[in-house]
C-alpha positions as CSV (number, residue, x, y, z in Angstrom):
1,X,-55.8,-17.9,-28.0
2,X,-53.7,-20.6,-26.5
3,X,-51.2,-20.1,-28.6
4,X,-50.6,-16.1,-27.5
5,X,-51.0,-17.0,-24.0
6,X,-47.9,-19.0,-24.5
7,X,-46.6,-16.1,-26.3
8,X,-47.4,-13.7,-23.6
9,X,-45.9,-16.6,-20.6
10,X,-42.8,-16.6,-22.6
11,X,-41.9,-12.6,-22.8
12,X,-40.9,-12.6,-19.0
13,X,-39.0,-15.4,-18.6
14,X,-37.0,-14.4,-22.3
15,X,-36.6,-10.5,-21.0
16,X,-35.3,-12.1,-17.3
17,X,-32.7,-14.1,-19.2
18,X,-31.7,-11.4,-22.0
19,X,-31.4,-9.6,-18.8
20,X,-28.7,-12.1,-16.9
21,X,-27.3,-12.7,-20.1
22,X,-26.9,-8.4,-20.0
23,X,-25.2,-8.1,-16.8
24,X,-23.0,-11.2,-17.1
25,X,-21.7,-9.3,-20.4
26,X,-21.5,-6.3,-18.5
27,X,-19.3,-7.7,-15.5
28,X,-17.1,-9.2,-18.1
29,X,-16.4,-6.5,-20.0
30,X,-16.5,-4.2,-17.2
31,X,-13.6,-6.3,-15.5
32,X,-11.6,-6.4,-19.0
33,X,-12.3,-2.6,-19.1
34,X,-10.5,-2.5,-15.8
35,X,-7.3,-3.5,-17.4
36,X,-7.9,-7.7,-16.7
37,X,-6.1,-9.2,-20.0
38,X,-5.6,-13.0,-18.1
39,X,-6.7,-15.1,-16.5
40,X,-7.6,-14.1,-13.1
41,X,-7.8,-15.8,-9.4
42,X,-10.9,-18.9,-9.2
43,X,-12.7,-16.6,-6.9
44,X,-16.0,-14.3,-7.8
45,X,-14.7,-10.8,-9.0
46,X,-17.0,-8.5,-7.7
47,X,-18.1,-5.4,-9.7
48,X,-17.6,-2.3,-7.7
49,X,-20.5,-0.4,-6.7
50,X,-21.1,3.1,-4.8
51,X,-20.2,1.3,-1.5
52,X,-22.4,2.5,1.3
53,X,-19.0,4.1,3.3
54,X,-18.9,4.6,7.4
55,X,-18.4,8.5,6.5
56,X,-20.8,10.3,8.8
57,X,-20.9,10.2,12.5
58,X,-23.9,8.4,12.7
59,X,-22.3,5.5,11.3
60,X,-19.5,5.7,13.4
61,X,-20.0,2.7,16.0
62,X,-17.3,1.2,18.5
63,X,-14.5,1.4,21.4
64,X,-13.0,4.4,19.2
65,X,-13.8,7.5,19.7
66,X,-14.2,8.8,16.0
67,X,-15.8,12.3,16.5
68,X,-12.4,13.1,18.8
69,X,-10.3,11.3,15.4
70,X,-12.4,13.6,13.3
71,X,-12.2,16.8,15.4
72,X,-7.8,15.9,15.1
73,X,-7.7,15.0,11.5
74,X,-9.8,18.5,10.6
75,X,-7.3,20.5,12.5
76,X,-4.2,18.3,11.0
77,X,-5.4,18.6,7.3
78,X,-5.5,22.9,7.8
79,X,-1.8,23.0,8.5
80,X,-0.2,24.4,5.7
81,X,2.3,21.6,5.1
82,X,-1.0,19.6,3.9
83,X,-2.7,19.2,0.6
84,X,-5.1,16.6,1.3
85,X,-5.6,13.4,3.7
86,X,-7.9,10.3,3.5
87,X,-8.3,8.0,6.2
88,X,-9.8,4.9,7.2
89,X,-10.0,2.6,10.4
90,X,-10.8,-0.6,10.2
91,X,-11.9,-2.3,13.8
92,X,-12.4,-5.3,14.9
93,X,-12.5,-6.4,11.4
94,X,-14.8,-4.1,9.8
95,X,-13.9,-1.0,7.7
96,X,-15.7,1.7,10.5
97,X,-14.4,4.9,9.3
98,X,-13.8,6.7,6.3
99,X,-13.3,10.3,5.9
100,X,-11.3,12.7,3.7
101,X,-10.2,16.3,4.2
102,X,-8.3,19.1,2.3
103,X,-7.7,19.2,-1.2
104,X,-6.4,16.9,-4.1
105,X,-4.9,19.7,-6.2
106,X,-4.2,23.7,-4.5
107,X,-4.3,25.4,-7.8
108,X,-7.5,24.3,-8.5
109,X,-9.3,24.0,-5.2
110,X,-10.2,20.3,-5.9
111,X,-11.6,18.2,-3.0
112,X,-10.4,15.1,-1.7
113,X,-13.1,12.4,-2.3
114,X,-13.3,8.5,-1.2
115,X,-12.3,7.8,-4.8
116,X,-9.5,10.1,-5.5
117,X,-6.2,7.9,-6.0
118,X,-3.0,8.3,-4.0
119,X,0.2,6.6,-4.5
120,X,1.0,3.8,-1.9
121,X,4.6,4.4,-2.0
122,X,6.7,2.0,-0.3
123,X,3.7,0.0,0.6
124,X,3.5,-1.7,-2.1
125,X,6.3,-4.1,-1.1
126,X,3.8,-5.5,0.9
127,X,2.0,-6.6,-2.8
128,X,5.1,-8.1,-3.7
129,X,6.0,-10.0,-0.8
130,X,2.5,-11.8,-0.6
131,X,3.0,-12.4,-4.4
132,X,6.3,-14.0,-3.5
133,X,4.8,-16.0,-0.7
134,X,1.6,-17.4,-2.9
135,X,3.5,-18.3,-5.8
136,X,6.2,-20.1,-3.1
137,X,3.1,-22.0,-1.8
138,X,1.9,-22.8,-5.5
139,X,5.2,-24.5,-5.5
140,X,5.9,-21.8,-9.0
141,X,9.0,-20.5,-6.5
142,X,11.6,-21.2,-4.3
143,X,12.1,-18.6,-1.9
144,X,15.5,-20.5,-0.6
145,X,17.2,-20.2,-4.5
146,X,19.9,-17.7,-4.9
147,X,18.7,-14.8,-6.8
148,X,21.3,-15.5,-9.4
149,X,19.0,-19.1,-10.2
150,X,16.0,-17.4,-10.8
151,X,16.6,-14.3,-13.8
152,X,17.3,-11.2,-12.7
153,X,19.8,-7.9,-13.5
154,X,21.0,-7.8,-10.0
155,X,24.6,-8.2,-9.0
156,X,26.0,-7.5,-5.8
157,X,29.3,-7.1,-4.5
158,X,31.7,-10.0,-4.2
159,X,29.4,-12.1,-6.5
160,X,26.8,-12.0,-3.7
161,X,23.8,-13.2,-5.9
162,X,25.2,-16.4,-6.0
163,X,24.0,-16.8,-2.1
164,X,21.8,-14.6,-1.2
165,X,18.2,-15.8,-1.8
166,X,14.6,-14.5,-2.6
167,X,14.0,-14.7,0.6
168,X,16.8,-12.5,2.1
169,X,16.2,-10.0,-0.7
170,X,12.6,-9.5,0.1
171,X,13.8,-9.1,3.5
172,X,16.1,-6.6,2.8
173,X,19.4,-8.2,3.8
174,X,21.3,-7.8,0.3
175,X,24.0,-6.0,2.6
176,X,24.1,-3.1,0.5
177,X,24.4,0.5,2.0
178,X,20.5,2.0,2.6
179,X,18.6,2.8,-0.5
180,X,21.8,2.5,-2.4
181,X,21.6,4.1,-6.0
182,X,18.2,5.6,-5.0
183,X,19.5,9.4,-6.3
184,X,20.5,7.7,-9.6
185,X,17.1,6.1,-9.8
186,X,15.7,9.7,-9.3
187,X,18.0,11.1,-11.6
188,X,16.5,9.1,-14.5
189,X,18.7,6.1,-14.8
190,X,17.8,2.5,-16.2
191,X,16.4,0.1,-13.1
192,X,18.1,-3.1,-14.8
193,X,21.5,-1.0,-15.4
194,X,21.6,0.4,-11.9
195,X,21.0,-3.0,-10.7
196,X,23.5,-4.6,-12.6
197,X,26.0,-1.8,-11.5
198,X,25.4,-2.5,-8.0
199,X,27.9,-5.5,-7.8
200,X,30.5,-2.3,-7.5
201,X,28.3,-0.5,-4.9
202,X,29.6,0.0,-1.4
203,X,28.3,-3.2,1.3
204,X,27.0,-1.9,5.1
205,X,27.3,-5.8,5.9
206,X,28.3,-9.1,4.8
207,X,25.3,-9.7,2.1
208,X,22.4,-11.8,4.2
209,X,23.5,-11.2,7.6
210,X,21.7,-7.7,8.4
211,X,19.1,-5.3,7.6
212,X,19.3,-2.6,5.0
213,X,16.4,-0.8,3.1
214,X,16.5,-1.1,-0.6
215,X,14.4,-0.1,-3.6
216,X,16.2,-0.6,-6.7
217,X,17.4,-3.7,-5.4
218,X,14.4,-4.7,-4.3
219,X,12.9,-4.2,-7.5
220,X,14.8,-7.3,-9.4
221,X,11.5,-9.1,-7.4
222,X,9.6,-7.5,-10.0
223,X,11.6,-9.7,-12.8
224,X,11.9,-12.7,-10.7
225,X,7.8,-13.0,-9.7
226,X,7.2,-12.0,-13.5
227,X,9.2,-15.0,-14.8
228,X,7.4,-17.1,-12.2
229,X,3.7,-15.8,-12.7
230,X,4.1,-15.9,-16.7
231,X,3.0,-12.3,-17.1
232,X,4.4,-8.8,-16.0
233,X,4.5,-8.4,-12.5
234,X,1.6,-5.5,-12.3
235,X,-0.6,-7.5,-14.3
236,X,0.4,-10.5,-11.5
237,X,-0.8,-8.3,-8.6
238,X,-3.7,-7.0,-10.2
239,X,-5.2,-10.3,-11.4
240,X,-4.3,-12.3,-8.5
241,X,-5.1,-10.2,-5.8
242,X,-6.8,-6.3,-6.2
243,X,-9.2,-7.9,-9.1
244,X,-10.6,-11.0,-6.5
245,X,-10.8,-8.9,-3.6
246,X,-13.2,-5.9,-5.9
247,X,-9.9,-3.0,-5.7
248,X,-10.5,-2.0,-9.0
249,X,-9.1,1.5,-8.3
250,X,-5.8,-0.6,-7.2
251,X,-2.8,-0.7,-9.8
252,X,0.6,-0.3,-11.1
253,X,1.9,3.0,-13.3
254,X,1.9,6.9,-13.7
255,X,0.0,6.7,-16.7
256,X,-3.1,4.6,-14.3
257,X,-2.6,7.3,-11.8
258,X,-2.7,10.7,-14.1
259,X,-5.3,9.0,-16.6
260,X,-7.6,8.9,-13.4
261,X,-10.8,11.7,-13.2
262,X,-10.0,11.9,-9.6
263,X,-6.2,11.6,-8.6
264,X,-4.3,14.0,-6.1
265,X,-1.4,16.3,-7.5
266,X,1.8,16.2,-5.1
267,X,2.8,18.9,-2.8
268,X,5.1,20.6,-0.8
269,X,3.4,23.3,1.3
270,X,1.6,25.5,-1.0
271,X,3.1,24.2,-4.2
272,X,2.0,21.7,-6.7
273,X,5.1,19.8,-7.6
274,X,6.0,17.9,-10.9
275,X,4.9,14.2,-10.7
276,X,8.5,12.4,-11.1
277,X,8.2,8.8,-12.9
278,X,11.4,7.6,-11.0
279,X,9.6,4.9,-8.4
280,X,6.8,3.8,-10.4
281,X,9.8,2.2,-12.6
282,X,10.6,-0.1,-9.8
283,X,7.1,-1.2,-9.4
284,X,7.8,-3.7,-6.6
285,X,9.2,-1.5,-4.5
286,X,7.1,1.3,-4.8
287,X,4.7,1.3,-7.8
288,X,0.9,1.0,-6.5
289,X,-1.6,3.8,-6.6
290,X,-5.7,3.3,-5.0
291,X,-8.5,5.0,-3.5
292,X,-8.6,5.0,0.9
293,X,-11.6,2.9,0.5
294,X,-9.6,0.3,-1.2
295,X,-6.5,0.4,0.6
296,X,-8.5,-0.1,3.7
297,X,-9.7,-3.3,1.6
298,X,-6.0,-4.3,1.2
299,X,-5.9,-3.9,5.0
300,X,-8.4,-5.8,6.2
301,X,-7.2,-8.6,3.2
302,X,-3.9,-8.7,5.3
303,X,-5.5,-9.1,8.4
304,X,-6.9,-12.5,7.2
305,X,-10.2,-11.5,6.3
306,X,-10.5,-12.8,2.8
307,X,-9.0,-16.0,3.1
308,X,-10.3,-16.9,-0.5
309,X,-7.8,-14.2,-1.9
310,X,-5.2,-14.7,0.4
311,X,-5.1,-17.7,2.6
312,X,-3.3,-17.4,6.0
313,X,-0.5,-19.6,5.2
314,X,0.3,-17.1,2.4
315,X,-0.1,-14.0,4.6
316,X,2.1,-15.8,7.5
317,X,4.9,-17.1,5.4
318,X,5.2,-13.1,4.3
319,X,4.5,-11.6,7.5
320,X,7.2,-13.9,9.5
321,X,9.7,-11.7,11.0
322,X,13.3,-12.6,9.2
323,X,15.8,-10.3,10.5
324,X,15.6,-7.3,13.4
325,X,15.7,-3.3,12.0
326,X,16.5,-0.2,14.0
327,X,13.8,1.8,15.6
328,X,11.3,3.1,13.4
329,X,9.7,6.6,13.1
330,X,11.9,9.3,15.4
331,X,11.5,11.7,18.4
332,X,9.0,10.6,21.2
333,X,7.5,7.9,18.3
334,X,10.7,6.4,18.4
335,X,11.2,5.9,21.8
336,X,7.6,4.8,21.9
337,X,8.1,1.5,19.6
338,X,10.5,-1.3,20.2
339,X,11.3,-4.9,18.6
340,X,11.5,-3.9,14.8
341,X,11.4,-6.5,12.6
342,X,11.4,-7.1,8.7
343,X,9.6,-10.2,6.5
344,X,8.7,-10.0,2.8
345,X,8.2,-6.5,2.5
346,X,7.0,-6.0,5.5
347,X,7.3,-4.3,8.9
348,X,6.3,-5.3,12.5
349,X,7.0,-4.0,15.7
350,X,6.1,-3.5,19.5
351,X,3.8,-0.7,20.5
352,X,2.0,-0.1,23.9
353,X,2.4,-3.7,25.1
354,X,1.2,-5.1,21.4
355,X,2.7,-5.9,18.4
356,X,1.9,-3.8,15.3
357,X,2.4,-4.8,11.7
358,X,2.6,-3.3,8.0
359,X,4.5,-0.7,6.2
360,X,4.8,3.0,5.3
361,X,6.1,5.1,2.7
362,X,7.1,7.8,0.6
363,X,8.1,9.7,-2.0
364,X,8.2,13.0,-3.7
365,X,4.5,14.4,-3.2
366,X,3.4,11.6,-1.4
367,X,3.1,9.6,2.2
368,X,1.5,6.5,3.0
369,X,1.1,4.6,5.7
370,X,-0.6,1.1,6.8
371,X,-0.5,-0.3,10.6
372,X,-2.7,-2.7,12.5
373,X,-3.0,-4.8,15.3
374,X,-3.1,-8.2,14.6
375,X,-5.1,-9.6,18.0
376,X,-7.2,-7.1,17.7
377,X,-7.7,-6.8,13.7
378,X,-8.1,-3.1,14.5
379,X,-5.6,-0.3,12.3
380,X,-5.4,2.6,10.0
381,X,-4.6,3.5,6.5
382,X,-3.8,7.2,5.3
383,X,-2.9,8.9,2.5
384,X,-2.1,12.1,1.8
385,X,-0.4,14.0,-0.9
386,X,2.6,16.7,0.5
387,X,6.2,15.7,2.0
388,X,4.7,16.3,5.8
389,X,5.6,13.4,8.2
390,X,3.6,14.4,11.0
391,X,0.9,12.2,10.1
392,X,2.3,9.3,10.2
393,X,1.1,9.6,13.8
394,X,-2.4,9.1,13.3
395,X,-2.6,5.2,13.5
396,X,-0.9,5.7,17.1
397,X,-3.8,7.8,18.2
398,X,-6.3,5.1,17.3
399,X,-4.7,2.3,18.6
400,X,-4.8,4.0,21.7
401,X,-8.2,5.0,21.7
402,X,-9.0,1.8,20.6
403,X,-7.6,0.5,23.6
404,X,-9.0,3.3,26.0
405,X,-5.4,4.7,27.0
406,X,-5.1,8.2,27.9
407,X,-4.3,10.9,25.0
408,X,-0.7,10.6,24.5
409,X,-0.9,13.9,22.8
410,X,0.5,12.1,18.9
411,X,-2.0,14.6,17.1
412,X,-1.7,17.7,19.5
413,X,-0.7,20.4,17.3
414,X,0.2,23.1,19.6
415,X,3.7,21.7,20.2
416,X,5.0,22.6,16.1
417,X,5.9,26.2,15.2
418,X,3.2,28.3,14.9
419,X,0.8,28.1,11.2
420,X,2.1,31.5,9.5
421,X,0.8,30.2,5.9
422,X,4.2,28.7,4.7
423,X,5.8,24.9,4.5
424,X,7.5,23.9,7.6
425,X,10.0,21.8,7.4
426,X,9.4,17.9,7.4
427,X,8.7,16.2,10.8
428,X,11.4,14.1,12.2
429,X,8.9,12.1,14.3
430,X,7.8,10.4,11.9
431,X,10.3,9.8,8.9
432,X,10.0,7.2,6.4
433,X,12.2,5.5,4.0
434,X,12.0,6.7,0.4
435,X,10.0,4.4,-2.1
């Protein structure tokens, strides 16, 4: 008898540690079966779970007035030069709204969902410069070293490599002409052979004295914080960064992006267009693809909010303003920002009294954008898939309803041409660069 009583004692505590034993396994493999193959970031990775998402107006709480967003974005995402559009704010810190609208793919009448993937575009510079800057803290990099030091394909005019540094390249200041070789880069050519060739390219500036948007030149980061992180740069972003902070819909490559069960076609109007490899070849500059929920995660990471992931003398060192830009945006937007400014991949400027920071993008398909306010830890992140630029107006809207301003009238709809079913042409309010 006593011996089956210390049988029976036994079967609950053995079945509670089979069980730990069970989901330790599981979040291993299920991490590996994310694509982890080394050795990741001494933080907990957390295994994602159906995350309880701000996505109803009862859950929407705070200065913004979210039923008047919603009401905007519903009318925005029925123009015909939209497919579909996810957003989310983040204020005061804490991811408050998340909503999607329209559709991932026209010919099939496929919703957008919180989970569907969208390509990031040119926001994924911001990945790489906060690589740059954590592996420059590690000590693993100088960001003052010529980029001819450190092992890349890029040559620039005049032997330019020889002086011009990380730090100027992530900053955009190789001199070059804007997005030189970009149309070669579409046209199929060899990222390492157009870089090389761009030693003959034409210059805008003296290399390292101003400002000019890049991507394939931009791109030789992807060798250079490769060689420094001792694995391929993707792998580098994913394991240090969108692994610790739990993006596991967050990575690099067209194959990530198609392979997905829920990923939104490009479009432009009505049309589904043919996905085009080009930028996901120059991964720095342009190659990340995620969900709304975890780019809002990415958001509030560069705000400061996960300090375990990314401590603030990482995020400051690639947030530092290096070198002014021209306005950004155009039409009544333009006029509306001031101070432009550029660090390691990424963008600040004035707005409304305040300084706003963080990038936006595009390619074929596709539009990103990111933007926040810094004092206030309050922003947007949106994604949709068609060549429309007219939304790049929505973080506007809640930054001034954030901050109880009047309407400025950034969503008001009834000042384009009238809907008759067809594309219109691309909004030059709110252009972007390509990548």
């Amino acid at each position: 008898m006593r011996s089956q009583s210390k049988q029976k004692s036994r079967k609950p505590v053995f079945s509670y540690l089979v069980a730990i034993v069970a989901l330790g396994l599981a979040g291993w493999f299920g991490i590996h079966a994310l694509g982890g193959k080394h050795p990741l970031a001494s933080v907990a990775i957390p295994i994602k779970a159906p995350a309880n998402l701000p996505d109803t107006p009862a859950e929407w709480r705070g200065r913004i007035d979210y039923p008047a967003l919603d009401r905007q974005l519903t009318a925005l995402s029925q123009r015909p030069e939209m497919a579909g559009l996810a957003v989310a704010v983040v204020e005061d810190g804490k991811l408050s709204f998340v909503r999607t609208y329209g559709v991932a793919d026209k010919s099939t009448g496929a919703s957008v969902t919180p989970q569907t993937l969208f390509r990031w575009a040119s926001v994924s510079k911001t990945a790489t410069g906060v690589l740059a800057a954590a592996l420059a803290t590690d000590g693993a990099l100088d960001l003052g070293r010529p980029v001819a030091d450190l092992g890349t394909s890029l040559r620039l005019p005049g032997g330019a490599e020889a002086h011009v540094t990380l730090d100027q390249l992530l900053a955009q200041r190789s001199g070059l002409t804007k997005n030189a070789y970009d149309e070669k880069l579409e046209e199929g050519q060899s990222p390492a052979l157009l870089r090389a060739s761009l030693g003959t390219a034409p210059l805008q500036c003296e290399p390292g004295t101003c400002h000019t948007y890049q991507n394939v030149a931009f791109d030789a980061a992807s060798e250079i914080l490769a060689r420094a992180a001792n694995e391929p740069f993707g792998d580098a972003v994913e394991d240090r960064f969108f692994r610790p902070l739990g993006m596991v819909s967050a990575g690099y490559g067209k194959e990530r992006l198609t392979g997905a069960k829920d990923w939104a076609k490009p479009h432009r109007g009505a049309q589904v267009r043919p996905i085009k490899e080009a930028y996901w070849r120059v991964p720095a500059a342009a190659g990340v693809e995620s969900d709304i929920v975890d780019f809002a995660t990415w958001m509030q990471a560069m705000m400061g909010k996960r300090p375990d992931v990314l401590p603030g003398p990482v995020l400051q060192l690639a947030h530092r303003p290096r070198v002014g830009t021209g306005r950004l945006y155009g039409g009544t937007l333009r006029a509306a920002t001031g101070d432009a400014a550029y660090g390691l991949g990424w963008r600040s400027f004035t707005y409304g009294g305040s300084r706003l920071e963080g990038h936006s993008g595009a390619v074929e398909g596709y539009r990103a954008t990111m933007i926040f306010e810094p004092s206030t830890q309050t922003g947007v992140v949106a994604l949709w898939n068609s060549d429309w630029g007219f939304p790049f107006r929505i973080p506007f809207t809640v930054i001034d309803s954030y901050h109880k301003r009047a309407d400025a009238g950034w969503l008001d709809l009834s000042e384009l041409p009238q809907s008759k079913g067809g594309p219109a042409a691309a909004s030059p309010a709110a252009a972007a660069p390509k990548g």
